[in-house]
Structures are given as structure tokens and as C-alpha cells.
C-alpha positions as CSV (number, residue, x, y, z in Angstrom):
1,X,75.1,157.9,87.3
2,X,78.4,157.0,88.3
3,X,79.9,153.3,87.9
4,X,80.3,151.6,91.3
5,X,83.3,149.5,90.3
6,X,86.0,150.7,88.1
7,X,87.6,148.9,84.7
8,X,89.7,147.1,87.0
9,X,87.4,145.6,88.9
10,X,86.9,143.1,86.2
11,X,90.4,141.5,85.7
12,X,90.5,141.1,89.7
13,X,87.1,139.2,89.1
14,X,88.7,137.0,86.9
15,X,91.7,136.4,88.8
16,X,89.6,135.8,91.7
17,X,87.5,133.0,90.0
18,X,91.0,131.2,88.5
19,X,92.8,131.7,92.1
20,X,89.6,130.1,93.6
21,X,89.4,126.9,90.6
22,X,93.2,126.8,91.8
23,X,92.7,126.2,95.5
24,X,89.6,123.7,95.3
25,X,92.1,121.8,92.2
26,X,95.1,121.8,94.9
27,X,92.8,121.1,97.9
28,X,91.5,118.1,96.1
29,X,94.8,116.6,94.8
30,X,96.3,117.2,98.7
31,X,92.7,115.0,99.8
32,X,93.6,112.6,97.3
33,X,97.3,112.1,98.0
34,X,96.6,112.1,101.8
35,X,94.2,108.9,101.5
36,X,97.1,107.1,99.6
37,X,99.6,108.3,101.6
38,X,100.9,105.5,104.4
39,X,99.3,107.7,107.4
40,X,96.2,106.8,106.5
41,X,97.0,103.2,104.6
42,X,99.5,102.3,107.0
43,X,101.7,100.7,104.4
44,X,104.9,100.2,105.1
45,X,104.5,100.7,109.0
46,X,105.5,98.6,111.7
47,X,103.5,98.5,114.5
48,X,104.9,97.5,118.3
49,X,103.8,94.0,118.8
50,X,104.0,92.1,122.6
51,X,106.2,89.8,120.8
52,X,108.6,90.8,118.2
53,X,107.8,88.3,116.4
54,X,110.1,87.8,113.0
55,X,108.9,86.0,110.0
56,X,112.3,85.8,108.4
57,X,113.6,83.7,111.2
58,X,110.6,81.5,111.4
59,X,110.3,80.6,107.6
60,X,113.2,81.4,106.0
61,X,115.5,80.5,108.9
62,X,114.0,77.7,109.9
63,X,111.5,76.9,107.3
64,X,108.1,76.6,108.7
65,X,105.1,76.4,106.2
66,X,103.0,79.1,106.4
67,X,99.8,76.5,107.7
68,X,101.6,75.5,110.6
69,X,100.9,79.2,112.3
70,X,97.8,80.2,109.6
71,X,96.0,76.8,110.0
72,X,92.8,78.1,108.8
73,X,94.2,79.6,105.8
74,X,92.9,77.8,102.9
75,X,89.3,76.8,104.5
76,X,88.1,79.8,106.5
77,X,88.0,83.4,105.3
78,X,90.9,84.8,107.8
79,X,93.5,83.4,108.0
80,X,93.9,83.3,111.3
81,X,96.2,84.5,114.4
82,X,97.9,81.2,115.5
83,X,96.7,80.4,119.2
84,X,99.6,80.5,121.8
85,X,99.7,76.9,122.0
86,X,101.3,77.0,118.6
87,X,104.1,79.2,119.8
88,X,104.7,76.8,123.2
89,X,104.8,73.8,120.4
90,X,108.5,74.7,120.3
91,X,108.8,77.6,122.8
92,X,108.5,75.2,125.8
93,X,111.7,73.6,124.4
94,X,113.7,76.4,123.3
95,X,114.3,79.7,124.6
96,X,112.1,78.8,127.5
97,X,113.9,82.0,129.3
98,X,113.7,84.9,126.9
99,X,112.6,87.7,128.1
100,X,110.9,88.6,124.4
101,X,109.0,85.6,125.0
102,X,107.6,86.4,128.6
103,X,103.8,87.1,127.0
104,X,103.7,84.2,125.6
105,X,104.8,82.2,128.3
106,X,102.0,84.5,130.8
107,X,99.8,83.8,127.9
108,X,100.2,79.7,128.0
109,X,99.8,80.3,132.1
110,X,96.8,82.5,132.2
111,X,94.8,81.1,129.2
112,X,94.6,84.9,128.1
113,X,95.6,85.9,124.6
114,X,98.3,87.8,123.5
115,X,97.1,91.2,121.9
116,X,98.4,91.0,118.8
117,X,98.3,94.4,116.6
118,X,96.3,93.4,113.2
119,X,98.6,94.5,110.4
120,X,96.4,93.7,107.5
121,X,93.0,94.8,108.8
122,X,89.9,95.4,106.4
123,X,87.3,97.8,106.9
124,X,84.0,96.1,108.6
125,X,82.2,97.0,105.6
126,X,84.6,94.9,103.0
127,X,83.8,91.3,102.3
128,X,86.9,89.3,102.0
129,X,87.3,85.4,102.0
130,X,90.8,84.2,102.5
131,X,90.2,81.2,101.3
132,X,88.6,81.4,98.0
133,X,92.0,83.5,97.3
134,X,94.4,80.8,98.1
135,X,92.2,77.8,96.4
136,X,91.8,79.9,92.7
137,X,95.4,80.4,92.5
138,X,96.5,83.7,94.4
139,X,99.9,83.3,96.2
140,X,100.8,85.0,99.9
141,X,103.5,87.0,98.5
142,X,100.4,88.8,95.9
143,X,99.1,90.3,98.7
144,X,101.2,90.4,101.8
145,X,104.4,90.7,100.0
146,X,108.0,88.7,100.8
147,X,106.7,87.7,104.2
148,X,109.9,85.4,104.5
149,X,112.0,88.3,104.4
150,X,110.6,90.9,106.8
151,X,112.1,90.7,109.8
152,X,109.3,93.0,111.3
153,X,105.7,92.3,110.0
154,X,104.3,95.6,108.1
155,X,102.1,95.6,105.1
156,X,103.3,95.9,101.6
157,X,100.0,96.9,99.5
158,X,97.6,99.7,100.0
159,X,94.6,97.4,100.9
160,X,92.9,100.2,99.4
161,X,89.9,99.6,96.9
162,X,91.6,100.8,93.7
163,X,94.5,98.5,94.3
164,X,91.9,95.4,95.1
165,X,90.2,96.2,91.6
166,X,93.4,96.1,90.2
167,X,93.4,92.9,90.2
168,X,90.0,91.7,90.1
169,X,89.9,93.7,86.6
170,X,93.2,91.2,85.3
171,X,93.5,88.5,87.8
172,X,95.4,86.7,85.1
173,X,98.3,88.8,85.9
174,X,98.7,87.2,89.5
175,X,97.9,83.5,89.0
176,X,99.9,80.7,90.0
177,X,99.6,76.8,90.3
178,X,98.5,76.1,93.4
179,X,101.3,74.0,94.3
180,X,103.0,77.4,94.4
181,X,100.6,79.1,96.4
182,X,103.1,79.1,99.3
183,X,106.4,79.3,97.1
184,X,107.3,83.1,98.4
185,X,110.2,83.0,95.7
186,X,107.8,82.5,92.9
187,X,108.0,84.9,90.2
188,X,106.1,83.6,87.0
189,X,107.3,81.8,84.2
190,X,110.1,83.2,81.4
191,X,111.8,82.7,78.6
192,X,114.7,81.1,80.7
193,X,112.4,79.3,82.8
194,X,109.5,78.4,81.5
195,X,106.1,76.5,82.9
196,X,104.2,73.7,81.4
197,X,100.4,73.1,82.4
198,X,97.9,70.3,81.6
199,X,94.4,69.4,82.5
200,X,94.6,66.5,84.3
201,X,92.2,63.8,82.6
202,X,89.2,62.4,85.1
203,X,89.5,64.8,87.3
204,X,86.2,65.8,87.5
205,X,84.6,66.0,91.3
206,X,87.8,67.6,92.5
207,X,88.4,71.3,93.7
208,X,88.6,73.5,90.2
209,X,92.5,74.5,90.8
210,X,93.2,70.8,91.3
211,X,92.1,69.6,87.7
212,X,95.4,71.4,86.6
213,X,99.2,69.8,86.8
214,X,101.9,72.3,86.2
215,X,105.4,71.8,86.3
216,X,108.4,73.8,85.7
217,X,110.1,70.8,84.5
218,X,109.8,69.9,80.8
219,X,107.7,66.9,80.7
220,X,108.0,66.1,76.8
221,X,104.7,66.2,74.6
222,X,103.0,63.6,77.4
223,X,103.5,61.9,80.4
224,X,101.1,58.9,80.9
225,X,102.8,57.4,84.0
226,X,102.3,60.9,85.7
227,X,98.3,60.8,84.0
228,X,97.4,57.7,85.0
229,X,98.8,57.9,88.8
230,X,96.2,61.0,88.7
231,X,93.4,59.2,87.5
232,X,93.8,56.5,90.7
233,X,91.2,56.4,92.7
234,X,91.7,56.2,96.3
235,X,90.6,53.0,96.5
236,X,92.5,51.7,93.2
237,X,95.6,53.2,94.9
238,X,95.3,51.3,97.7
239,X,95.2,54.2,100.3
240,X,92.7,55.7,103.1
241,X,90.7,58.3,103.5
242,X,92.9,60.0,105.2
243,X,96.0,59.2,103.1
244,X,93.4,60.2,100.2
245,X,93.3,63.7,101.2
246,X,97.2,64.4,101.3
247,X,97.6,62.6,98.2
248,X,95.2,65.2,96.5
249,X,95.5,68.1,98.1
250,X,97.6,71.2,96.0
251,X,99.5,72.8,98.7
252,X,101.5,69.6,100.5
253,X,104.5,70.4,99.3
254,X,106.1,74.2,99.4
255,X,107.3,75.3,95.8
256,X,107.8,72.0,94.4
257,X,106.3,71.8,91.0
258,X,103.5,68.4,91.6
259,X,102.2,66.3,94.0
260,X,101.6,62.8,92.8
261,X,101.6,59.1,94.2
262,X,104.4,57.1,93.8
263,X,102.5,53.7,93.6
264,X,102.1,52.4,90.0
265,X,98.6,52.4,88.3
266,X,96.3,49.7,89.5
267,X,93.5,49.5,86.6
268,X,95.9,49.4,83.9
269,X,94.0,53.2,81.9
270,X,97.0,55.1,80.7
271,X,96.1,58.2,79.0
272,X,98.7,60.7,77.5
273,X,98.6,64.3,79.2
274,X,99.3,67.0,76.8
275,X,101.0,69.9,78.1
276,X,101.4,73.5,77.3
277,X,104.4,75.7,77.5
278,X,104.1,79.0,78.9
279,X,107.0,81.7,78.7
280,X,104.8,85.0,80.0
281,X,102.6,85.5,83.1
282,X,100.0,86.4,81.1
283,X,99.6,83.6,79.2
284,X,99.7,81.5,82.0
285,X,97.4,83.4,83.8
286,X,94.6,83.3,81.0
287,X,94.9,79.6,81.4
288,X,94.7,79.3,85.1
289,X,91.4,81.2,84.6
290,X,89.9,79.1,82.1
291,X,90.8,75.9,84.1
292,X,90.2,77.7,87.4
293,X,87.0,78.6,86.1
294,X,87.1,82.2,87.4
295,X,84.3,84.6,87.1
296,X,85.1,87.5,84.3
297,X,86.4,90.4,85.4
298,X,83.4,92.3,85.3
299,X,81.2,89.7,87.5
300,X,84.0,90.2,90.1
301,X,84.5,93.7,89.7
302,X,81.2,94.4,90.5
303,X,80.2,96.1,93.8
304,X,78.6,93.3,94.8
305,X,81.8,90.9,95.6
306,X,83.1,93.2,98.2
307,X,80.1,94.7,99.2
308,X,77.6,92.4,100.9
């Protein structure tokens, strides 16, 4: 009986079976660089907003604090869209006749909100709490980039889950004392400019991230004065409740290196604080997690974190 195919029927097989492995191989890699790519991410982009509203006027230009807009920032977990009323703050004093500023002025008359476009906007299924970011030591500019220079809002990072593990798998990498949480300028210590740390002594009861005093100003081998101011009690230090609260919170002061009382010690306990010099952001970072007591990184890696 004759053969059907011929001899060279079984190179074009084999050709046919590599040029097929070849298209699924280039069909996956175009998949995969299309869901990176900023058309789906968004990254980069710069959506239309009502208002054009630019961050590099408002806090470099004029230095506003990144609470005074995102007031829910370190106790809620968004951040929050500031309400028109903080916009008519100043707005009903200045530039009361702009026309870029006629929705929020219809806004402030209607009681309607202005539609902002969300820039940074999680999928319904991700878990995220703003605030556990912000109180363990993660700065704005980690995330959302050099806000204070971006004329135009748009989003720097992926939001993507590889780039989210990224960091869960070495968060030590993007620590920072929390009184630098805000500091958009902050770039980790260095040989040139180095940062010292210490665990503040008594401390215990406070927040985790507040146990921890780091300066970038070289504090000798101890400082007792700075120890025992830190060891006050409110009532020792003579101040209220609600003076108590400023006085301890991390954040009061925007990229200054601590926040302490300036009254002298009242009980007389003066105990030496040893600090530790740190010249990497590594090293630093391995410390802020001890003392921050941060989960390892593969409790927070797990799927559980994000996925509720």
C-alpha cells in the first residue's frame, strides 16, 4: 500500500509543533507585559480632575502637612478625600474668583461633592488599611511617590500584587522613624549622613513605633536629659490630656528628627539612652522591625493579609 504522507511530511510536523510552542510563548509574554503595562495599571497617568488641583503648590509651595487635607490618614484605613470645607478654609479668602475654582465654590453652595477621579484605587477584593502603614513606619513617598513635586496627581507604583509583596517580603528595606513618615525628602541613612536609634526606656503602654527615638543628629553614647523627659508622665509633666496627646504623638513635626517636652524632669529618674548608629537602610530597617514589632515576612506575605 502506498504511504499517505510523504518523508516530508514529518519535518513540516515538527516545524509545525515548534511554530505553535512559539506563538503560545509570545502570546503569553505579550499577556504578561500588557497587565504591567500603564493601560491597564494606570501608572504614570493623569486623569482630568474638576479641579486641577496641584500638590506642589500646596506642600511644597506653601507647606501644608499632608493631615491637614488627609485627616484620617493615620487612624482610618483610607486616607481620605478632604471634604470641600477644607478647601473653602482658605479658598473663601483667596482666589475667591478663579474660575479653576468654580466647583468648589458650587460645591460649598450646593452641599454636593466634588467628583474627584480616584488615582490610587484598589481592587474591591484587596484588603488595605492606611493606617497600620503609616503607624509601623511606612512613609507617603514609599507608596505614592514625591507627591510634593507633582504638579498633576498620577500614581507612581504599579499597585499591582507583585509589587505589594515586594515589600511585605523585606519591609526592612522601606522603614522609617515615624517622625519621618511625612518627610517627602527622606532618603535613608548613609555614610555621610547617618541615623542613630534608641529604645526609649518606660515606654511601655505606648503605640509600638513610639517606643523608638531616632535622630539624625549625633547624640553622643547617651542622652539622659532627652530619656528622662520621655519617661514623664503626663501628669509629672504637668500637662493635660489634651496637651498629652501632642506631646506623644510621632508625626507633630514634619521631618524633624524628635518630638520631646521642653519642661525639665519632675521625679528626678534619669536614665542613660543608648543609641545605635546606622549608616545603611537595611540595617535600620532590621531594627525598626524588631522595635516595631512587625510580623515576619512570611505571616505578612501570606494570602491572608490582603485577602479577607
Amino acid at each position: 500500500m502506498a504511504q499517505v504522507f510523504d518523508r516530508s511530511s514529518n519535518a513540516l510536523a515538527r516545524m509545525s509543533l515548534v511554530l505553535a510552542g512559539l506563538i503560545v510563548i509570545a502570546v503569553g509574554v505579550t499577556l504578561n507585559e500588557l497587565q504591567r503595562s500603564p493601560w491597564v495599571t494606570r501608572q504614570g497617568q493623569r486623569p482630568d480632575q474638576p479641579v486641577p488641583f496641584s500638590h506642589k503648590h500646596h506642600v511644597e509651595g506653601l507647606g501644608l502637612q499632608c493631615q491637614y487635607c488627609h485627616q484620617q490618614v493615620e487612624k482610618a484605613a483610607y486616607s481620605g478625600v478632604p471634604p470641600t470645607k477644607t478647601c473653602i478654609n482658605c479658598h473663601s479668602q483667596i482666589w475667591t474668583n478663579a474660575n479653576l475654582l468654580e466647583p468648589v465654590r458650587q460645591s460649598w453652595a450646593t452641599g454636593a461633592s466634588i467628583q474627584w477621579i480616584r488615582v490610587h484605587d484598589l481592587p474591591d477584593y484587596v484588603y488595605f488599611n492606611h493606617s497600620i502603614h503609616v503607624n509601623k513606619g511606612l512613609g507617603c513617598a514609599s507608596c505614592h511617590g514625591r507627591v510634593d513635586q507633582m504638579p498633576i496627581m498620577y500614581m507612581q507604583n504599579t499597585l499591582q500584587m507583585e509589587w505589594c509583596l515586594n515589600c511585605h517580603r523585606n519591609p526592612a528595606a522601606n522603614l522609617r522613624p515615624t517622625t519621618e513618615i511625612y518627610n517627602m525628602a527622606w532618603q535613608g541613612p548613609s555614610t555621610e549622613k547617618p541615623v542613630w536609634c534608641a529604645d526609649i526606656p518606660n515606654s511601655y503602654g505606648r503605640p509600638t513605633a513610639q517606643q523608638v527615638s531616632c535622630t539624625t543628629k549625633n547624640p553622643g553614647n547617651s542622652n539622659p536629659e532627652l530619656a528622662s523627659l520621655q519617661m514623664q508622665t503626663p501628669e509629672q509633666s504637668g500637662l493635660s490630656a489634651a496637651h498629652s496627646g501632642t506631646m506623644g504623638s510621632p508625626h507633630s513635626n514634619q521631618g524633624q528628627e524628635k518630638t520631646v517636652s521642653d519642661l525639665p524632669p519632675a521625679n528626678g529618674i534619669v536614665m542613660p539612652v543608648n543609641y545605635k548608629k546606622f549608616t545603611t537602610q537595611l540595617d535600620l530597617g532590621r531594627y525598626l522591625t524588631k522595635q516595631y514589632h512587625i510580623r515576619g515576612a512570611n505571616e505578612i506575605s501570606s494570602c491572608e493579609t490582603c485577602h479577607r
